[in-house]
C-alpha positions as CSV (number, residue, x, y, z in Angstrom):
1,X,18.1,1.8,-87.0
2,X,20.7,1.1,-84.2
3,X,19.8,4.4,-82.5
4,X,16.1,3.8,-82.6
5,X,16.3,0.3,-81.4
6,X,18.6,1.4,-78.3
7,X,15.8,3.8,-77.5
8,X,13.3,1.6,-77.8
9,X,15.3,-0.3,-75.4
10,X,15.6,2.1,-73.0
11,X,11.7,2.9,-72.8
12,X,11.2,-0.3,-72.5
13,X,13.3,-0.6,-69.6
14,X,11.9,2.2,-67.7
15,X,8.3,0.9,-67.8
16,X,9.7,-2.5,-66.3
17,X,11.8,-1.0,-63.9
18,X,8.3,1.4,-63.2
19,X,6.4,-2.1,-62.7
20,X,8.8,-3.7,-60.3
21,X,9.0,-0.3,-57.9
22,X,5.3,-0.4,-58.1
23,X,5.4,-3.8,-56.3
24,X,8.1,-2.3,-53.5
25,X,7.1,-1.2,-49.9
26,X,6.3,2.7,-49.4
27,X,9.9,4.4,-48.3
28,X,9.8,4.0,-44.3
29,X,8.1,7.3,-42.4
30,X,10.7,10.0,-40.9
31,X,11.7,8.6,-37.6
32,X,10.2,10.4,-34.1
33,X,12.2,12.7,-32.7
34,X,13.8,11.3,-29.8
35,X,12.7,12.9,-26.0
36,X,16.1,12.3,-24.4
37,X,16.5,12.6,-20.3
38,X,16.3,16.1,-19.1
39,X,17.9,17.2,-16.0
40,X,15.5,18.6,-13.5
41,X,17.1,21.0,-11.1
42,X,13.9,22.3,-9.0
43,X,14.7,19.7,-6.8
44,X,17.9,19.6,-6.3
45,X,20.7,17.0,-7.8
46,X,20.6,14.0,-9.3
47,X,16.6,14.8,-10.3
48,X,15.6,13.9,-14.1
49,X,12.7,14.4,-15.9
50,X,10.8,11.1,-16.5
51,X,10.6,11.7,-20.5
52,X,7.3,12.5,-22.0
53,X,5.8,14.2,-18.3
54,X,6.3,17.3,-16.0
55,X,7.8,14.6,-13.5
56,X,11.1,14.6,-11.8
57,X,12.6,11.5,-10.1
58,X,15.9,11.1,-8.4
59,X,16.7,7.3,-8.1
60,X,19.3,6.6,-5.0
61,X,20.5,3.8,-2.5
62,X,23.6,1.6,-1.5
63,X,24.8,-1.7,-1.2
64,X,27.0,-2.3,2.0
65,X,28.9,-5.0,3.7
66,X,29.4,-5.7,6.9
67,X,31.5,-7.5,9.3
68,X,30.6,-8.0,13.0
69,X,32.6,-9.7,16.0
70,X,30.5,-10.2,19.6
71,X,33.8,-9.4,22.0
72,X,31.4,-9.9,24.9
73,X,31.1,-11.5,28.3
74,X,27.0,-11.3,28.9
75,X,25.7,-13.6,31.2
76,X,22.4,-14.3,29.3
77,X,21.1,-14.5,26.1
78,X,20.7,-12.2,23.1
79,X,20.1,-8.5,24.2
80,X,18.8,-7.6,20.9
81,X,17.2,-10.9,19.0
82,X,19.7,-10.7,16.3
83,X,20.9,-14.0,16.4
84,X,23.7,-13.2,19.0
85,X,23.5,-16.0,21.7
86,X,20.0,-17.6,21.6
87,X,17.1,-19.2,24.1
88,X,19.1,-21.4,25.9
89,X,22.7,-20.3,24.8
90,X,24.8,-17.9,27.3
91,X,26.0,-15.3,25.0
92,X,29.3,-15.9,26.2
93,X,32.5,-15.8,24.1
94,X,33.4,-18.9,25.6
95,X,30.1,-20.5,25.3
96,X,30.1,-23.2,22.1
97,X,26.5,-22.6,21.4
98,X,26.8,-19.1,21.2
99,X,27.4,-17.3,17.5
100,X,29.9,-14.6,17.9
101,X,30.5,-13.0,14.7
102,X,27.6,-12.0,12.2
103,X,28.3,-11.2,8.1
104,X,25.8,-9.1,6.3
105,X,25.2,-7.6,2.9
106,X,22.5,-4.7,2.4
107,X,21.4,-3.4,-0.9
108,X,19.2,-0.1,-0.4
109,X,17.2,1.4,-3.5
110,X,15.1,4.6,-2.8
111,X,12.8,5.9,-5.7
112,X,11.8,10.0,-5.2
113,X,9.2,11.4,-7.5
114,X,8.1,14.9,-7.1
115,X,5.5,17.0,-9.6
116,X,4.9,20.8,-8.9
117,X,1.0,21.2,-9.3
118,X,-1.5,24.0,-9.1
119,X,-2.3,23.0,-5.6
120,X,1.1,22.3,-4.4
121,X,3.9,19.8,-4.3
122,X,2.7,16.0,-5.3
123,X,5.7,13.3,-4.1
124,X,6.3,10.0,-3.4
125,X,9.0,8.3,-1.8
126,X,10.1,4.4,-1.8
127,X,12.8,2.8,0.2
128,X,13.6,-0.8,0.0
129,X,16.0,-3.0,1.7
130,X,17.6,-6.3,1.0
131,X,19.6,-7.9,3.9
132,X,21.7,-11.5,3.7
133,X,22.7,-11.9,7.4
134,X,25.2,-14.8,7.6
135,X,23.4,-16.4,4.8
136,X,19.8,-15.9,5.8
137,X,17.9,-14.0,3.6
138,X,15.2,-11.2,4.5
139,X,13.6,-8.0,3.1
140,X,12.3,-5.1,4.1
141,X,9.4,-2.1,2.3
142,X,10.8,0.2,4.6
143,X,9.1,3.2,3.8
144,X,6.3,4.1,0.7
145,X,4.4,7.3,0.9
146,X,2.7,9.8,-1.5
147,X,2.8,13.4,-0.2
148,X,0.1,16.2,-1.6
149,X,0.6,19.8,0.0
150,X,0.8,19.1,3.5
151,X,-1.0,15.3,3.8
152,X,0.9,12.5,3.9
153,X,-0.4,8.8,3.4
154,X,1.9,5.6,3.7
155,X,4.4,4.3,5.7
156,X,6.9,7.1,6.6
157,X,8.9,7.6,9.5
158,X,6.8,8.4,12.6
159,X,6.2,12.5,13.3
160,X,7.1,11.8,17.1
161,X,10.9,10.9,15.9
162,X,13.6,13.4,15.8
163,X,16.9,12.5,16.4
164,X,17.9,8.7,15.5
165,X,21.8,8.9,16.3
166,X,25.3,10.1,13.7
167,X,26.8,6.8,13.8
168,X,26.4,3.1,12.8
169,X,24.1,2.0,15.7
170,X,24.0,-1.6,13.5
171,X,23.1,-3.6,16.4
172,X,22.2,-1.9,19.3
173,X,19.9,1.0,19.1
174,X,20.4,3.9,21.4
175,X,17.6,4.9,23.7
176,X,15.8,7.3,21.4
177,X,12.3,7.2,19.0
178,X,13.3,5.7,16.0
179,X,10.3,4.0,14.5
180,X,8.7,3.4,10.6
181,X,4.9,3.7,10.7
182,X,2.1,3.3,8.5
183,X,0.4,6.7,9.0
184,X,-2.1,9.9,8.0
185,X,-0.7,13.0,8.6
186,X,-1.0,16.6,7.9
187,X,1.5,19.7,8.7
188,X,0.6,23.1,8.6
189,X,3.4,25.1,7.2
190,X,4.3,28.7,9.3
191,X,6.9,29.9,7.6
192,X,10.3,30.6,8.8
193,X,10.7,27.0,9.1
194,X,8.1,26.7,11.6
195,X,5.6,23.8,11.3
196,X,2.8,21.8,13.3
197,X,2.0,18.1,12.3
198,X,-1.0,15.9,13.6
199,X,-0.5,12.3,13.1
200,X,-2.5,9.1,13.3
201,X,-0.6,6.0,13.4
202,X,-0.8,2.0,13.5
203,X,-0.6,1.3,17.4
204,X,1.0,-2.2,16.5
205,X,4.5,-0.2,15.5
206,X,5.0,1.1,19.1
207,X,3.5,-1.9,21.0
208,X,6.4,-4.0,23.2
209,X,4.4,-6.3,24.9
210,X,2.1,-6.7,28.4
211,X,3.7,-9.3,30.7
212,X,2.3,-11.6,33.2
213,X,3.6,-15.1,35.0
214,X,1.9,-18.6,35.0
215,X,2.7,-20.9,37.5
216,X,2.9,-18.6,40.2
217,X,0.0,-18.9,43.6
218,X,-0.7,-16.6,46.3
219,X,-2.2,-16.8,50.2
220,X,-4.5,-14.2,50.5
221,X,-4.4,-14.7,54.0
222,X,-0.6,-13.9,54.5
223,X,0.0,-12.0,51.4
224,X,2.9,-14.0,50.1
225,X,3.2,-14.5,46.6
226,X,5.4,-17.7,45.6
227,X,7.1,-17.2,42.1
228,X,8.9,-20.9,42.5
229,X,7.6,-22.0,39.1
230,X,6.4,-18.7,37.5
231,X,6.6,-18.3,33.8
232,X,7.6,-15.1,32.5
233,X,5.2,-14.7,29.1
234,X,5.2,-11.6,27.2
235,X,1.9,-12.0,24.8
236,X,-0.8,-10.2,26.7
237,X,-1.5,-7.7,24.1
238,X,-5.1,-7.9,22.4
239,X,-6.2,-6.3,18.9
240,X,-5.3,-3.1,17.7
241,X,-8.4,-0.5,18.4
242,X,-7.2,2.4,18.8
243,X,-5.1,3.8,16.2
244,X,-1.7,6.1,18.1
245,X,-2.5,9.9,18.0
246,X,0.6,11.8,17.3
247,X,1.7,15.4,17.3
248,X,4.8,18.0,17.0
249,X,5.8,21.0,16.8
250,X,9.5,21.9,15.2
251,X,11.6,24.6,14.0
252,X,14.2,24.2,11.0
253,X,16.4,26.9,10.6
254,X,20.3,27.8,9.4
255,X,21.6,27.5,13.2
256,X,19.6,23.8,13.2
257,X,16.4,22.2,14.6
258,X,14.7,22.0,17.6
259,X,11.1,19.3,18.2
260,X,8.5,19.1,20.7
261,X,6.4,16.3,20.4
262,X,3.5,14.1,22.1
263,X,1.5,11.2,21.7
264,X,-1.3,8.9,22.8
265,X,-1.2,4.7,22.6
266,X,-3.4,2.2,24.2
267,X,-2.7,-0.5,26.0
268,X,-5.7,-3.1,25.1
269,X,-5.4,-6.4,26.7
270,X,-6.2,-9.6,25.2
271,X,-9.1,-11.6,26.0
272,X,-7.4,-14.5,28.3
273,X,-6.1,-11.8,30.5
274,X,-9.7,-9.6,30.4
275,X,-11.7,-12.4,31.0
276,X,-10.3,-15.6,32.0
277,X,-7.9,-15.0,34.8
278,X,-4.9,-15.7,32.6
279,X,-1.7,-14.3,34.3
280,X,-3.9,-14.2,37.8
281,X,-1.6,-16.6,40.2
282,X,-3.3,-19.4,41.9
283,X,-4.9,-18.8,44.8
284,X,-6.4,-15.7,44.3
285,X,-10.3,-15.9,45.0
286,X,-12.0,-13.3,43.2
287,X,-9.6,-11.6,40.7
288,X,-10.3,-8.5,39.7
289,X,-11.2,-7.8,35.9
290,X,-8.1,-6.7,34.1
291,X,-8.8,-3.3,32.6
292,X,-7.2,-2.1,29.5
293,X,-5.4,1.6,29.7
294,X,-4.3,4.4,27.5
295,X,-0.6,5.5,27.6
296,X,1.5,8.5,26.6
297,X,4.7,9.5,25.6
298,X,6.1,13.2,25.6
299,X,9.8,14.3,24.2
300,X,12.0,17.1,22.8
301,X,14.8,17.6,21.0
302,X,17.4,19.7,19.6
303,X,20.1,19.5,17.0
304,X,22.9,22.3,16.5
305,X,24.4,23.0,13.4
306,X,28.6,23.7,14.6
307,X,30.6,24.5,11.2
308,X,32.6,26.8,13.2
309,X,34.7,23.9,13.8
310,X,34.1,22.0,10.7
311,X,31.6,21.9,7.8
312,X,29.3,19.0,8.5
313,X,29.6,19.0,12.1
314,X,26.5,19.0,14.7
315,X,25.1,18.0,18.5
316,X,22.0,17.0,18.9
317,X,19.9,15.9,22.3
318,X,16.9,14.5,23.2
319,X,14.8,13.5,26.4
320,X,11.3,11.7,26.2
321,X,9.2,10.0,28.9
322,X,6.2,7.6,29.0
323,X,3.4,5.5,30.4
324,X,2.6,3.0,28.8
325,X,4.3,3.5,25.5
326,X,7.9,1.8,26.2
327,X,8.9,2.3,22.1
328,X,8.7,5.7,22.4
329,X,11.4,6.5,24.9
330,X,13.6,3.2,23.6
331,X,13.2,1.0,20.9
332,X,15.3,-1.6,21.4
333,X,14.9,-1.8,25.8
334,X,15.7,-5.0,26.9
335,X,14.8,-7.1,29.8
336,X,16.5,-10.8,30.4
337,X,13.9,-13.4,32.1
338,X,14.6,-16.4,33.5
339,X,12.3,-19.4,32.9
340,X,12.7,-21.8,36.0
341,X,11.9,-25.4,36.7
342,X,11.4,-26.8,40.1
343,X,13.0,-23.3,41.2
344,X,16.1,-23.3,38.8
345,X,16.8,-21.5,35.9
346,X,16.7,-23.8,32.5
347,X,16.8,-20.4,30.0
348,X,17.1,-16.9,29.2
349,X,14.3,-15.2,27.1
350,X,15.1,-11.5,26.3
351,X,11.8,-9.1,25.3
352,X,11.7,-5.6,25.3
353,X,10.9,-3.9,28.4
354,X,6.5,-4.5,28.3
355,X,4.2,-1.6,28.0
356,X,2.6,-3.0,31.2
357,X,2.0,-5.9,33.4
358,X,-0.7,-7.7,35.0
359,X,-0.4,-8.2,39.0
360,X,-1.1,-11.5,39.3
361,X,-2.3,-11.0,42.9
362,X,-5.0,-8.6,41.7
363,X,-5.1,-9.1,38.0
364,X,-4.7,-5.4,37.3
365,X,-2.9,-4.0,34.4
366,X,-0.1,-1.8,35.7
367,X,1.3,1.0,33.4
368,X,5.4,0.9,33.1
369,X,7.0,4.2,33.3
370,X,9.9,4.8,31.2
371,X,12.4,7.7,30.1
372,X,15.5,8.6,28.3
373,X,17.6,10.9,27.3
374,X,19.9,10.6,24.4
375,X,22.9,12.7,22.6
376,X,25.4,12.6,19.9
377,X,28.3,14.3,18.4
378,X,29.3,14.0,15.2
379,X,33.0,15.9,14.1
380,X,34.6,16.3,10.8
381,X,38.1,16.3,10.8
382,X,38.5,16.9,6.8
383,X,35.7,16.3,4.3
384,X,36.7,13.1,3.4
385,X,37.3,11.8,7.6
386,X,35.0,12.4,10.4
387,X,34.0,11.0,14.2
388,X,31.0,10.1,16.0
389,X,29.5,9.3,18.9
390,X,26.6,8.5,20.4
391,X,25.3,7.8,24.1
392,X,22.0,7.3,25.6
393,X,20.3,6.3,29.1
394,X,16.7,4.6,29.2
395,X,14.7,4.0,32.5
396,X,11.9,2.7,33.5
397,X,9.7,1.4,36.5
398,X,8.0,-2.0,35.9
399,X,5.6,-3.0,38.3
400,X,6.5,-6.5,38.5
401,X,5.5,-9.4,40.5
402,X,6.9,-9.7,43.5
403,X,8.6,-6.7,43.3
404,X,7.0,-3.0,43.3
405,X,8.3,-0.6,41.0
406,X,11.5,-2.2,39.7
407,X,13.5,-0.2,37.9
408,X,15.2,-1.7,34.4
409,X,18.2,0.5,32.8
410,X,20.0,0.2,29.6
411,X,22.7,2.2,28.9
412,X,24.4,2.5,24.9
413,X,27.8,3.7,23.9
414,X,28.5,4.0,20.2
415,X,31.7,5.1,18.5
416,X,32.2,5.4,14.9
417,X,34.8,6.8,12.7
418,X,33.9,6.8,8.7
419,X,36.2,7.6,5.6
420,X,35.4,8.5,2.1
421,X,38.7,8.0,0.1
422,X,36.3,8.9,-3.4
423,X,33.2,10.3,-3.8
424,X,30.3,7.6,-3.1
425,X,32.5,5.1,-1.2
426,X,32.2,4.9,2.9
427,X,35.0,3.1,4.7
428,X,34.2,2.4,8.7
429,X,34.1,0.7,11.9
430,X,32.8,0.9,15.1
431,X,32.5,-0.2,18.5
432,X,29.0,-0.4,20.3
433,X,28.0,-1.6,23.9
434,X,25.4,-2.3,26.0
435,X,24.7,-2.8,29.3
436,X,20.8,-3.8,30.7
437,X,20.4,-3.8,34.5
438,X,17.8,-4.7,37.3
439,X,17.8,-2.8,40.6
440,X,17.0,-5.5,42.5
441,X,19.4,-8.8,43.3
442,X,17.1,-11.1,44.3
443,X,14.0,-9.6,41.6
444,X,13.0,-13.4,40.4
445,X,13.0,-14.0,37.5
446,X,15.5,-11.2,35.6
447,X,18.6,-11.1,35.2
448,X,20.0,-8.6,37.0
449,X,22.9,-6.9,34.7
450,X,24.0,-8.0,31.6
451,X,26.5,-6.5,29.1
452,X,27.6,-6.9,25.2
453,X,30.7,-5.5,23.2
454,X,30.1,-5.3,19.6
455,X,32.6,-4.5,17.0
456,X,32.1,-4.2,13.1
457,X,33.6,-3.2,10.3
458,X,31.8,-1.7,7.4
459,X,32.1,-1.0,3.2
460,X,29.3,1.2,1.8
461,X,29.2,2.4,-1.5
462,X,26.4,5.5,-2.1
463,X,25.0,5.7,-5.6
């Protein structure tokens, strides 16, 4: 009887315990496999494969600091509109309204996505900055393009460009094309590192400006024009029309690289200069109609590859001239004006060098001529310390009032020296100067030389 009931007991506890499981969730499902991160290398290093696609990205950037002291003596105000000097402020060291030291932190992130397809190579590329300069805040989509084959849409760095300097250049920018567009291109592939590109970019990235005076009046019958009170104003330029037509031809090859390159910009005025006389001096009886133009710029350059006497080390040069189309011989030319009151000077304005400027005893648009030439070295003297330098010379001839063919020069000096105690970390300084000069002493209205002396100190660390 004891065994039966303890088997009865048993059974009965297996159909209860069947009842309850009954009334339990299923067992969970096998868990997915996992897709980890695969290293791509078709593309070269640090390239992954976004999981789940044929994909490869390479994410990259840096964040840097900087530390910058003006040791300068300039008689006017800021040569480059970065907050060194100001409108009415000398520049001078000794000048209490002048700022002479800048601090600023940059954070960089670039994004590179590239898919092999059946037609070809499909990319994208994405560079961002963030910059706090002496706490003011600013950012940047510096460049964003998608690439298929040989096209390439977006904002990318302008086909006419070729060399853009070895060192720091952090505030002044040596006299060569160094200019982010938003752009159509397309480049026909040789071989043998041989390629042609045709290029159509937004006009508004190369425009300077087109200057004229106000205030200024002219006797026709004794052809004197009196600038007493003229205004310099730098704002003549209309809407963008025309977009700027670009083109090169380049080699890339072990030994290094070599550029030709050409392009087309207009110079449209706007309509208070076409129609209404603006910029015409007073005076004048029947102005004639100021006519809009179309400039050009042509360059070459070449860069040489030296690892006879170092890995890593290279000279590049590079000469351009233009009518009409300032940015791409210099983009950072400068020109000091003088605003006057009852014939003296009350402030310094400093504008880039204009693409042209209206006579105002004819009201003609006048084309400026400019030119540069531009160089660099750049030396290792072990992988982890190197040297560089950089030099450039930018010329042109502004047709400005009272004064024919006026020539404006700026001339840049940059010398860096940069070391990497560990992989990914940059420690440097540098010392950059400037000098912008009129030919002519008593051209009213600019200031005839001026010069700065920059020194900064920088931390960069590369990820």
């Amino acid at each position: 009887m004891k065994i039966k009931g303890v088997l009865l007991g048993m059974a009965g506890m297996v159909a209860a315990t069947g009842a309850y499981a009954a009334d339990l969730p299923a067992a969970p499902a096998a868990p997915e496999p996992v897709d980890y991160v695969r290293v791509c290398d078709a593309f070269g290093t640090g390239f992954f494969y976004i999981p789940g696609t044929e994909t490869c990205m390479k994410i990259s950037g840096y964040v840097q600091a900087e530390y910058d002291v003006g040791i300068t003596n300039g008689s006017a105000g800021s040569l480059t509109g970065s907050g060194w000097g100001g409108s009415s402020a000398s520049g001078n060291w000794s000048d209490r309204d002048s700022n002479t030291y800048r601090f600023r932190t940059r954070a960089n992130i670039r994004f590179d996505t590239r898919t092999n397809t059946e037609f070809g190579l499909l990319r994208t590329y994405t560079e961002m900055n963030w910059y706090n300069d002496d706490n003011s805040f600013s950012s940047d989509l510096d460049k964003a393009y998608i690439q298929f084959g040989g096209l390439t849409f977006g904002r990318a760095q302008s086909f006419f460009d070729f060399y853009t300097g070895v060192g720091y250049n952090s505030i002044f920018e040596p006299a060569h094309s160094d200019t982010t567009a938003n752009l159509a291109a397309y480049t026909f592939a040789f071989g043998n590192g041989l390629s042609a590109t045709a290029s159509v970019e937004d006009t508004t990235a190369r425009r300077t400006s087109i200057g004229y005076v106000t205030g200024a009046s002219y006797d026709p019958s004794t052809g004197v024009l009196d600038l007493t009170n003229a205004q310099a104003m730098t704002n003549g330029y209309g809407g963008s029309r025309i977009p700027d037509v670009v083109a090169n031809f380049r080699v890339d090859q072990a030994w290094g690289s070599a550029q030709v390159m050409a392009a087309g910009h207009q110079v449209w005025t706007s309509t208070a200069l076409e129609e209404n006389g603006a910029g015409t001096a007073t005076g004048v009886v029947d102005p004639s109609t100021t006519s809009s133009k179309y400039g050009f710029a042509v360059g070459a350059g070449v860069t040489v590859n030296m690892p006879f006497l170092a890995a890593g080390d290279n000279f590049s040069l590079q000469g351009a001239y233009a009518q009409g189309a300032v940015k791409y011989t210099a983009p950072q030319a400068t020109i000091q004006w003088v605003s006057y009151t009852n014939g003296d000077p009350t402030s310094y304005v400093t504008g880039g060098v204009p693409d042209g400027f209206i006579d105002p005893a004819t009201g003609q648009l006048k084309l400026t001529q400019s030119w540069s030439v531009a160089a660099g070295l750049q030396h290792f003297f072990t992988p982890q310390v190197y040297a560089a330098i950089d030099g450039s010379y930018f010329g042109s001839k502004v047709d400005l009032p009272g004064s024919s063919n006026s020539q404006v020069n700026n001339w840049n000096l940059t010398g860096t020296v940069g070391y990497t105690p560990v992989a990914g970390l940059e420690l440097g300084a540098a010392l950059e100067y400037i000098n912008s000069s009129a030919d002519n002493n008593d051209l009213t209205g600019i200031v005839k030389s001026d010069n700065q002396l920059i020194g900064l100190v920088r931390v960069q660390r590369n990820f």
